[in-house]
C-alpha positions as CSV (number, residue, x, y, z in Angstrom):
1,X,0.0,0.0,0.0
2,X,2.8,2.1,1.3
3,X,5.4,1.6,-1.4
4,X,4.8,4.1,-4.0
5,X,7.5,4.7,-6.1
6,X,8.2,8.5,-6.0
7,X,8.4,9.3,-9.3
8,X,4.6,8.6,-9.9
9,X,4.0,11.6,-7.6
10,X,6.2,13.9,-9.7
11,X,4.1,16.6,-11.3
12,X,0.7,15.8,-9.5
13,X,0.0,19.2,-8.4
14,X,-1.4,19.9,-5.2
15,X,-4.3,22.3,-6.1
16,X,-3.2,25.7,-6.1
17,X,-0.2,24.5,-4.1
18,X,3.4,23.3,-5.2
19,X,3.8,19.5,-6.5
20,X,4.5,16.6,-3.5
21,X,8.0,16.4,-4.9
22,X,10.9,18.8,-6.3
23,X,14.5,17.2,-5.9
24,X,17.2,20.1,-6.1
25,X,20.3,19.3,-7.9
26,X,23.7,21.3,-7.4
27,X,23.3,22.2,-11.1
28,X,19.7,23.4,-10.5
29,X,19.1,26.2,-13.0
30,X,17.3,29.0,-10.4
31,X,16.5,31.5,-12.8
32,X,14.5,28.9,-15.0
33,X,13.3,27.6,-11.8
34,X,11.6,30.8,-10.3
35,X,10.5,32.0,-14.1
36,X,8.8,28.9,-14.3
37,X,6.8,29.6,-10.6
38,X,6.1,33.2,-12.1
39,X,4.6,32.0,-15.6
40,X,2.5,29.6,-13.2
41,X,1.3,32.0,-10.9
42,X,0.3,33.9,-14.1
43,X,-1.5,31.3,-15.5
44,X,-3.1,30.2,-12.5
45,X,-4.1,33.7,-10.5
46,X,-6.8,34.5,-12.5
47,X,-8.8,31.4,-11.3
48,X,-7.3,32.1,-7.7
49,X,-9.0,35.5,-8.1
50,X,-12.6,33.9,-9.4
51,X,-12.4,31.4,-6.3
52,X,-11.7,33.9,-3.4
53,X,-13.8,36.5,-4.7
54,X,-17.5,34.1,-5.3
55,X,-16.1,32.1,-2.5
56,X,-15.7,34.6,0.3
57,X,-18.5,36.9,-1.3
58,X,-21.8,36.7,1.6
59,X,-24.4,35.7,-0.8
60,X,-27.3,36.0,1.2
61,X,-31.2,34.2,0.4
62,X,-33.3,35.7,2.4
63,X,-33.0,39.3,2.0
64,X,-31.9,41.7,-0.5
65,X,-28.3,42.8,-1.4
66,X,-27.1,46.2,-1.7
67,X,-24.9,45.6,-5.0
68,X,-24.6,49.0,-6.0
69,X,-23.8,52.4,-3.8
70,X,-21.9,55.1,-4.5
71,X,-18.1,55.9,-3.7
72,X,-19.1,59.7,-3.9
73,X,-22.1,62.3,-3.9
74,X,-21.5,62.8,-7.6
75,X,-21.7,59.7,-9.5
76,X,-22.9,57.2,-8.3
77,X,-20.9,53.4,-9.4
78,X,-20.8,50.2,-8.3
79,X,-19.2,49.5,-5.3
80,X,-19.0,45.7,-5.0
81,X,-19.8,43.1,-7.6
82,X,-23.1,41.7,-8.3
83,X,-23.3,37.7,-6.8
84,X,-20.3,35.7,-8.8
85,X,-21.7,32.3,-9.6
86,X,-18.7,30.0,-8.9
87,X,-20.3,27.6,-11.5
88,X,-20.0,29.7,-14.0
89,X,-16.2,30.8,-14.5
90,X,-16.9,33.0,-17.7
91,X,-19.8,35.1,-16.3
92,X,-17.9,35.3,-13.3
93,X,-14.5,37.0,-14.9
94,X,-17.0,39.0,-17.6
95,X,-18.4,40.6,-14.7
96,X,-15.1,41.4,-12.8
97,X,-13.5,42.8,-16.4
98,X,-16.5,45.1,-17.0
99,X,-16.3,46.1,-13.7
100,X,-16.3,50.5,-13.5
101,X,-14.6,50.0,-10.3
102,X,-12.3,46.8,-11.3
103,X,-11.4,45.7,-14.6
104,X,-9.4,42.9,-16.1
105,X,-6.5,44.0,-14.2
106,X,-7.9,43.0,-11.2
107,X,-8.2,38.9,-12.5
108,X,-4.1,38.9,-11.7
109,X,-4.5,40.3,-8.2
110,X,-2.0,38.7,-5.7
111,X,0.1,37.5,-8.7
112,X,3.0,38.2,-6.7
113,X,2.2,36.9,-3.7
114,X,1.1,33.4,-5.6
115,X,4.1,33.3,-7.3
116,X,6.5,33.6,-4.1
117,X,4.1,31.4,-1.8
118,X,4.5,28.7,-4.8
119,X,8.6,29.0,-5.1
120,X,9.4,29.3,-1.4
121,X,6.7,26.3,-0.8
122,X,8.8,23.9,-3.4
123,X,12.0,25.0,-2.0
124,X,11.2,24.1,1.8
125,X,8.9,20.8,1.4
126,X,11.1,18.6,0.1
127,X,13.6,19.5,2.3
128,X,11.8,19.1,5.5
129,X,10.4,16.0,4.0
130,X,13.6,14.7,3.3
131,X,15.3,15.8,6.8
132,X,12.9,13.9,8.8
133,X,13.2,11.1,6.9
134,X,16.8,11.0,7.3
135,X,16.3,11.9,11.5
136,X,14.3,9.0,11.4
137,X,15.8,6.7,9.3
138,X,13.1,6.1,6.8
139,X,14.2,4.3,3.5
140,X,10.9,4.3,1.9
141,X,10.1,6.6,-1.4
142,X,7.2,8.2,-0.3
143,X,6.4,7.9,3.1
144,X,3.1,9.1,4.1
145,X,3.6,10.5,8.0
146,X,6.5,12.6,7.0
147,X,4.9,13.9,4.0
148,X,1.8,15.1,5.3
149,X,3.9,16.7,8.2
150,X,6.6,18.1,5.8
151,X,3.1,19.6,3.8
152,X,1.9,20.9,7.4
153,X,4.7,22.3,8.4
154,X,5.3,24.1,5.3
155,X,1.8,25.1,4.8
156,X,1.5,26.4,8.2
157,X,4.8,28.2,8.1
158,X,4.0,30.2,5.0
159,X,-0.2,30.6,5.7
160,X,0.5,33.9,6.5
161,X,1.3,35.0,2.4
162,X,-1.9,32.6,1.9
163,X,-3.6,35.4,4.5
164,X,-2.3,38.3,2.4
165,X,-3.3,36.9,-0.7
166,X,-6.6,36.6,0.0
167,X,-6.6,40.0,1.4
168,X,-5.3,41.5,-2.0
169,X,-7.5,39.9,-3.8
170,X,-11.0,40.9,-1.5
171,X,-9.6,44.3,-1.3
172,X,-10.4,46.9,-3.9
173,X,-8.7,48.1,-6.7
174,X,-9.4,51.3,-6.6
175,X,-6.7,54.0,-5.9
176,X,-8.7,55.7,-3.5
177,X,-10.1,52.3,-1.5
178,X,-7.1,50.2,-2.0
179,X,-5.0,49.7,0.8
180,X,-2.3,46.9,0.4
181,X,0.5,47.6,-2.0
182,X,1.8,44.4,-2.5
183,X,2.5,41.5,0.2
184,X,4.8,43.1,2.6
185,X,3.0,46.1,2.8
186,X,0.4,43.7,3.8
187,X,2.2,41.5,6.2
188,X,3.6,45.2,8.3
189,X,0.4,46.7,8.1
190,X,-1.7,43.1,9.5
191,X,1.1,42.7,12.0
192,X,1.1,47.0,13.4
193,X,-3.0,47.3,13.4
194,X,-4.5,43.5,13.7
195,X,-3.4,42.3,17.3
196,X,-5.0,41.0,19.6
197,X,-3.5,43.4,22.5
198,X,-0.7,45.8,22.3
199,X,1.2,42.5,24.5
200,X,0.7,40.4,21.6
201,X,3.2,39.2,19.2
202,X,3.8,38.9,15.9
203,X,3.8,35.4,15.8
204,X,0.1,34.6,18.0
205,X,-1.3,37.3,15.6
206,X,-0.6,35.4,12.2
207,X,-0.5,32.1,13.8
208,X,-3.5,32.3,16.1
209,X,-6.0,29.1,16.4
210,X,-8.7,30.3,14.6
211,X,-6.5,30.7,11.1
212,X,-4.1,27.7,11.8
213,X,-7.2,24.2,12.3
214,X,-8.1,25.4,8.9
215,X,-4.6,25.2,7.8
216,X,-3.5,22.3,9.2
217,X,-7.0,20.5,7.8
218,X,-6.1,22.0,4.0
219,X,-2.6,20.5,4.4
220,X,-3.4,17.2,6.0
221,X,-6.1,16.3,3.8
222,X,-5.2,17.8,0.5
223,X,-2.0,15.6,0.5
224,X,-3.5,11.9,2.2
225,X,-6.4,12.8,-0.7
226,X,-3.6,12.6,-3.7
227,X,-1.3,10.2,-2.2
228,X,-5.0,7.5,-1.6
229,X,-5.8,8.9,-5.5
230,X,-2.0,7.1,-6.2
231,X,-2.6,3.9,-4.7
232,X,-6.0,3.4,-6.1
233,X,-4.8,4.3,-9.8
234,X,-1.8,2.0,-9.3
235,X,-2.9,-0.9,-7.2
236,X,-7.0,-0.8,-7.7
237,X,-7.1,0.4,-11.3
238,X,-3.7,-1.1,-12.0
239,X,-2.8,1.4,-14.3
240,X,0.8,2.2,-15.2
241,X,2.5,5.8,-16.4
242,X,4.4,3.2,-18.3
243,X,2.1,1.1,-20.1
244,X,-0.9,3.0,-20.1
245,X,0.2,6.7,-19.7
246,X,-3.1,8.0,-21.3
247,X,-5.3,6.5,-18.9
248,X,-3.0,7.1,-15.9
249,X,-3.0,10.7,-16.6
250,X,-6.9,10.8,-16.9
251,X,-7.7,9.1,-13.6
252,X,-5.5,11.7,-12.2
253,X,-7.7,14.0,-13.8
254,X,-10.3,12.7,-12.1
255,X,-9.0,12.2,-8.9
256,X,-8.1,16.0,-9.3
257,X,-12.0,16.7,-9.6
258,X,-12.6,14.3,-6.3
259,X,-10.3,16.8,-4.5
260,X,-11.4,19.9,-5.7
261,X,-15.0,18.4,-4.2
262,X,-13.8,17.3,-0.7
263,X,-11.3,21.2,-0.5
264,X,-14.5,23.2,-1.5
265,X,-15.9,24.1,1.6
266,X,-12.9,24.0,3.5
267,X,-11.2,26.1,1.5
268,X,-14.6,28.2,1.4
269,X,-14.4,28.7,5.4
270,X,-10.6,29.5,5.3
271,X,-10.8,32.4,3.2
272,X,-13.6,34.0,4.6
273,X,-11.6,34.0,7.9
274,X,-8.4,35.1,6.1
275,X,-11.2,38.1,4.8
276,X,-11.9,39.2,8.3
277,X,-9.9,40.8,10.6
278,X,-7.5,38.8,12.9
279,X,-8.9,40.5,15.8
280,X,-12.4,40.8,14.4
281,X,-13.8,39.5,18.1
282,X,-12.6,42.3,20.0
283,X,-12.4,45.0,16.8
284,X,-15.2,47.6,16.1
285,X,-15.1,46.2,12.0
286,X,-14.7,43.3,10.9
287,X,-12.8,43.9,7.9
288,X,-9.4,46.2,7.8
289,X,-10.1,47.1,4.3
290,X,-12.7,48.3,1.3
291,X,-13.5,45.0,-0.2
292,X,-14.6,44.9,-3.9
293,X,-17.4,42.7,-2.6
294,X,-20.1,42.3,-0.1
295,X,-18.6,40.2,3.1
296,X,-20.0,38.9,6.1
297,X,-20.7,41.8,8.5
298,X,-20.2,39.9,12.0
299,X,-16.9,37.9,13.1
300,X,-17.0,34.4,12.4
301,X,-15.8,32.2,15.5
302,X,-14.2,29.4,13.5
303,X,-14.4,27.0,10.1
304,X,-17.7,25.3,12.0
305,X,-19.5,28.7,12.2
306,X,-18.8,29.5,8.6
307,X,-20.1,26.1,7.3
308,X,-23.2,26.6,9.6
309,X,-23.9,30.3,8.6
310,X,-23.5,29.5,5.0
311,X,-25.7,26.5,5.1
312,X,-28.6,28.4,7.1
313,X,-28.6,32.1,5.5
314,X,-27.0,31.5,1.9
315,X,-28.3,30.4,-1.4
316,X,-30.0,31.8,-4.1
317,X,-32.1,35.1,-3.9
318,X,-35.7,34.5,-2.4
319,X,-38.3,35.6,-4.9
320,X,-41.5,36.4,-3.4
321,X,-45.1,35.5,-4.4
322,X,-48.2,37.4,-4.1
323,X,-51.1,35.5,-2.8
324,X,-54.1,36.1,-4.8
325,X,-57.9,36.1,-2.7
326,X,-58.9,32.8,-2.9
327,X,-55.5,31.5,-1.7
328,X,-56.3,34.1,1.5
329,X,-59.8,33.4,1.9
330,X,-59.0,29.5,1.5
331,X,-56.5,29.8,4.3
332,X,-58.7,32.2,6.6
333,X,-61.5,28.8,6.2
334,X,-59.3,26.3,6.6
335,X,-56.3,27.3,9.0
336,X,-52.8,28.0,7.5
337,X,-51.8,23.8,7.7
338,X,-50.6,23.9,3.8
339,X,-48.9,27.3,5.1
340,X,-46.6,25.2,7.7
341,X,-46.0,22.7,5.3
342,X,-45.0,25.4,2.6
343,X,-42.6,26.9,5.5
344,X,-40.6,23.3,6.3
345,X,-40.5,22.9,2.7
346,X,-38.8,26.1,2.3
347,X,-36.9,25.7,5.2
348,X,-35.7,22.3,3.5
349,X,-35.0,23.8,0.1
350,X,-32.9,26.9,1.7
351,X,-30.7,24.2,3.4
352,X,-29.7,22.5,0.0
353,X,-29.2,25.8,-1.3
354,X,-26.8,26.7,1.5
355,X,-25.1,23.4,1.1
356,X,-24.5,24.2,-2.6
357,X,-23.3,27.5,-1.8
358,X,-20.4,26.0,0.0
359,X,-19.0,24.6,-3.5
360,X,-19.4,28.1,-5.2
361,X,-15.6,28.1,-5.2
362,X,-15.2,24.0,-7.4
363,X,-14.8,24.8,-11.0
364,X,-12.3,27.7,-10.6
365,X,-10.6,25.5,-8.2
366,X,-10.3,22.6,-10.1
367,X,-9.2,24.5,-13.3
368,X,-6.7,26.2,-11.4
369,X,-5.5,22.7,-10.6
370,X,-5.5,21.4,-14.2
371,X,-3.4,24.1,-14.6
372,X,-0.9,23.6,-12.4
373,X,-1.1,19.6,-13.3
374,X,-0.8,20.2,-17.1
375,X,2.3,22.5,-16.4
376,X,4.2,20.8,-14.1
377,X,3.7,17.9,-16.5
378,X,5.4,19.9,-19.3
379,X,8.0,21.3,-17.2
380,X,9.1,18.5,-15.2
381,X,11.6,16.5,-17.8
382,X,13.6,19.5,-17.7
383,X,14.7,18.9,-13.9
């Protein structure tokens, strides 16, 4: 089960995170190396972008948005985007491109911050992954306890350009609203205003409970979830990049689509903490920054509280019905019965609207991952 050779985890790209394994040689070409990460991040951002954005935007059912207001007394624009449907990526990016306020430069926000999360993730990994195998003597390929703890350690270390690059992205483009310049901007001006008390460090204010369980959940399951996808492929399927490369390459497709499914709503949860303020408990707002999109306007507590909220309040717009006479004179006869049962009904329908809200963010994320898989596949004969 265990003995995976580790070549067949070469180039299987961990969503919008680096691939399980990157050897570095002494003759390891660095300039190709981080012009490769860049051209990745390029390619890849823009779905980044359509993920956070219809992911972490509040979407709620029950009442009526306020879509459009107005930045001044004199013309009055959009302020946030209308609702981005997650399942559909084109009407999604159409709307951030026509944007007054955005525009298509705003489908590459965070491009820098990607693009050094990505290289400084490959260049740590492996080596942790490698040094504890090495403390502990472990001779096999692929282990699976040190990997998934070289993937949370790494993951956890770096969550705090994860942090920024969600904040970029939620934060408007405009000159006038925009607030971080680029990610260390971001990291000084989260660590100087978001503490939790002027005695609190730097360290318990990026790493603080509520933003590391959703990190270490990303990071454990994302990896077990592509190293179970080997196994079965290999030893259920029994398919071979050898002898049946084709087919190999489309169960990993698949499998790709299986994980995009499971990361969803975690992922969905994640970001809308990473949104809100790190000390949006004890802080008069809950966001530090004018967002290009409506966001939750209370704190959340945690990834449970998110999952709930979406779930309960979130979904598609209500549309209300008039109720003609008879429909009020038959009720006023015959007791509202068929009124209760129209109300669990409802009640029923919102909650599988709120539990399809939580995927809003699958079809960006899982083309951002066919990305990144296609790529890395292209790329990776050259190391």
């Amino acid at each position: 089960m265990f003995g995976i050779a580790e070549e067949k985890l070469e180039g299987y790209e961990l969503d919008t995170k680096p691939t399980f394994n990157f050897k570095f040689e002494e003759d390891t070409d660095w300039p190709t190396f981080f012009i490769e990460q860049l051209l990745q991040s390029i390619l890849s951002t823009p779905l980044i972008v359509l993920e956070t954005l219809s992911t972490v935007q509040i979407q709620k059912r029950n009442e009526e948005q306020h879509d459009f207001e107005s930045i001044d007394g004199n013309t009055p624009v959009p302020l946030y985007f209308k609702r981005l449907e997650g399942w559909n990526v084109a009407d999604s990016a159409k709307t951030i491109i026509d944007s007054e306020q955005e525009g298509w430069a705003s489908l590459f926000k965070g491009n820098l911050t990607q693009g050094l999360f990505q290289s400084l993730y490959k260049l740590i990994q492996p080596t942790i992954e490698e040094s504890v195998n090495d403390f502990f003597d472990v001779y096999e390929d692929v282990n699976p306890y040190t990997m998934v703890f070289s993937h949370i350690f790494t993951g956890t270390l770096l969550s705090p350009l994860e942090l920024v690059r969600t904040r970029i992205i939620v934060q408007s483009n405009n000159h006038k609203r925009k607030k971080y310049y680029g990610p260390f901007h971001a990291l000084f001006l989260i660590a100087q205003e978001e503490r939790q008390s002027p005695h609190s460090s730097i360290l318990s204010t990026f790493y603080s409970v509520k933003q590391l369980i959703p990190t270490a959940l990303v990071y454990t399951i994302s990896p077990l979830i592509r190293y179970g996808s080997v196994c079965f492929i290999e030893q259920e399927l029994g398919l071979d990049t050898t002898f049946s490369p084709v087919f190999y390459k489309l169960a990993q497709i698949c499998c790709l689509g299986v994980e995009s499914l499971v990361m969803a709503p975690i992922e969905l949860a994640r970001k809308r903490l990473q949104a809100q303020r790190l000390d949006a408990t004890t802080a008069t707002t809950q966001q530090s920054l004018d967002s290009c999109i409506e966001t939750c306007d209370r704190p959340y507590t945690g990834i449970l509280d998110v999952l709930i909220s979406v779930v309960k309040e979130e979904g598609p717009r209500k549309k209300g019905k008039s109720k003609n006479i008879s429909q009020q004179d038959w009720q006023s006869v015959y007791g509202n019965v068929e009124q209760e049962k129209e109300s669990n009904w409802k009640t029923l329908v919102g909650y599988g609207q709120g539990l399809t809200s939580l995927y809003r963010g699958f079809w960006p994320r899982y083309f951002s991952s066919l990305i990144l898989f296609v790529s890395e596949e292209i790329t990776k004969e050259d190391w």
